[in-house]
C-alpha positions as CSV (number, residue, x, y, z in Angstrom):
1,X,0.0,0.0,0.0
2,X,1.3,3.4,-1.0
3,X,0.1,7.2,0.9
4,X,0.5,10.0,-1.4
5,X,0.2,13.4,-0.5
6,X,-0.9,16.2,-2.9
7,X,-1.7,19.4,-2.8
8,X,-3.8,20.9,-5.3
9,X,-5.1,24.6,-6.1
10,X,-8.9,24.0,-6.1
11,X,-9.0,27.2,-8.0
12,X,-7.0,25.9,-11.3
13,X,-8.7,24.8,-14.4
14,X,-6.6,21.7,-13.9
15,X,-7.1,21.7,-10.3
16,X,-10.8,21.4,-10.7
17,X,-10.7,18.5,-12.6
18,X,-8.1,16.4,-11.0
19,X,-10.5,17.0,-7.7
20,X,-13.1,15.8,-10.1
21,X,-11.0,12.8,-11.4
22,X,-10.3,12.3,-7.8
23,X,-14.2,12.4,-6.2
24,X,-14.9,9.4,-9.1
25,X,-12.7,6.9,-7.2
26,X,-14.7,7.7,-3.6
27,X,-17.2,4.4,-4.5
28,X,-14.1,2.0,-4.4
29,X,-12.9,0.5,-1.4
30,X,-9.3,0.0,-2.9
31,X,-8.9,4.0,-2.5
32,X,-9.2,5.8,0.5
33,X,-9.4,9.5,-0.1
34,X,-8.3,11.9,2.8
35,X,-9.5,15.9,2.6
36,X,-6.7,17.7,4.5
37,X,-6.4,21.5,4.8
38,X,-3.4,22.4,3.8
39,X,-2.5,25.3,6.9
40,X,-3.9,22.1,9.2
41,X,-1.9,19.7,8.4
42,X,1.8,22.0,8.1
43,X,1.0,22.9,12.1
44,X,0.5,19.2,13.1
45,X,3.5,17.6,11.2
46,X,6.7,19.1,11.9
47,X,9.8,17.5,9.9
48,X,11.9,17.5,13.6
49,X,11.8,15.0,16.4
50,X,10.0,17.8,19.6
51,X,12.8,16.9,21.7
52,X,15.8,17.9,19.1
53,X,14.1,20.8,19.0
54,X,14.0,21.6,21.9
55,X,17.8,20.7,22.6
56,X,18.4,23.3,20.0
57,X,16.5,25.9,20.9
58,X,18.1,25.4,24.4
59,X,21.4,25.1,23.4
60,X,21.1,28.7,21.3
61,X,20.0,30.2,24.5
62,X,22.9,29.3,26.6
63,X,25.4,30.1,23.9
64,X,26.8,26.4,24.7
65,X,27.4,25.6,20.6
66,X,30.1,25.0,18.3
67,X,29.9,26.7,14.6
68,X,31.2,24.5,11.7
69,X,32.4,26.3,8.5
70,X,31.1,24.2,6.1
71,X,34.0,25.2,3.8
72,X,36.2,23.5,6.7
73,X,34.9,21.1,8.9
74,X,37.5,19.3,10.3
75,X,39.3,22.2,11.0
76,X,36.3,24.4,12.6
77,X,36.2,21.8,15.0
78,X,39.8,21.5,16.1
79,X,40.0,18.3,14.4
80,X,42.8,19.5,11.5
């Protein structure tokens, strides 16, 4: 089983009727469709684990960080 997520702009020609194409297939059991609005679903799935967040977040307060030039790693981290 495959989950695809689209986003489509209702208010598009094409948009319209891949909505259309879409509402045909809502008889069949093989295909479930899911409505989602789009502004809902950005505010419940964040790409980060809560807790490495947070341990950033933290971190930037305290000043307790290390910068790494990504044109130098190694030797941004002492490690040259």
């Amino acid at each position: 089983m495959k989950t695809l997520t689209v986003k489509i702009n209702e208010r598009t020609k094409i948009g319209k009727a891949f909505i259309a194409m879409f509402n045909s297939f809502k008889g069949f059991e093989e295909i479930e469709i899911i409505e989602t609005d789009s502004k809902k679903l950005k505010k419940e799935e964040g790409s980060y684990n809560p807790e490495f967040v947070k341990m950033v977040l933290d971190s930037a307060k305290r000043g307790d960080y290390t910068e790494v030039d990504p044109k130098d790693v190694w030797g941004s981290l002492g490690l040259k």
